[in-house]
N, C-alpha and C positions, 0 to 999 in steps of 0.2 A: 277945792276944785280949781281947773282951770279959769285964771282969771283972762287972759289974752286969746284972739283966734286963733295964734300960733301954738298955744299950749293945748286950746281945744283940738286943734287939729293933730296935733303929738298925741294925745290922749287918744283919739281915735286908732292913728296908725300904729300905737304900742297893742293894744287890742287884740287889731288885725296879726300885729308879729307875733306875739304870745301865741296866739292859736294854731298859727302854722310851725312854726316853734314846738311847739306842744304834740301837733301831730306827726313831725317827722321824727321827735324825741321816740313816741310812741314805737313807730315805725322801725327805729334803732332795735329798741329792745323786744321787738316782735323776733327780729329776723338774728338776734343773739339767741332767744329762748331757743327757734327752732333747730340752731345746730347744738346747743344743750341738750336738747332731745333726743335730738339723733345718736347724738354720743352716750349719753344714757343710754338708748335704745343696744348700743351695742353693735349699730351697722356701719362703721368705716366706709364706704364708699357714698352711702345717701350723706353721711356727715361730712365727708370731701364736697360732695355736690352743693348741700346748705351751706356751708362756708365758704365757695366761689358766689355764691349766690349775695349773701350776707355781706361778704369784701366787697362788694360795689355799693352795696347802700349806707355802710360805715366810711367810704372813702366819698362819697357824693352829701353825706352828713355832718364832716369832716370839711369838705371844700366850702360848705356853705358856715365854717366856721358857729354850728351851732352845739360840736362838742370838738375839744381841742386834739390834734393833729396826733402829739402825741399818746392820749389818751385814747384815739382810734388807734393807734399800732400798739399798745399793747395791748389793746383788748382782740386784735386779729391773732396776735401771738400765743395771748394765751389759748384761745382756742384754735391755732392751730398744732398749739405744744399737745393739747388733751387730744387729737385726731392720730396724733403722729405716736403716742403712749400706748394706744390702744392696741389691744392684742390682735 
């Protein structure tokens, strides 16, 4: 355990960062499922729409460097290669 107030106090704020960390993580792969779905679903247009949707919270996810820069643009790529495939 922390031996130092400084260490204690680190220990606190890693905590607090995990969790919010943890929730935006969340948050990421919410909003990948649902243009998954949509593209499952089959409707091109709701899946254009969830994926403008989704590119702002992969690129504001991304800024706060809690997944890396280039691992947001291929994952916008990939799904919007599977948008642009679809029949």
């Amino acid at each position: 355990m922390a031996n130092s107030a400084q260490a204690r106090k680190r220990a606190r704020q890693a905590v607090a960062t995990n969790a919010r960390n943890a929730s935006l993580k969340s948050t990421l792969r919410t909003a990948v499922k649902k243009v998954r779905k949509a593209i499952a679903a089959g409707d091109k247009a709701a899946a254009a729409v969830q994926l403008q949707a989704s590119q702002a919270v992969i690129d504001r996810i991304a800024d706060k460097r809690i997944m890396h820069k280039n691992t947001a643009s291929r994952t916008k790529s990939r799904l919007s290669q599977a948008i642009k495939a679809m029949a």
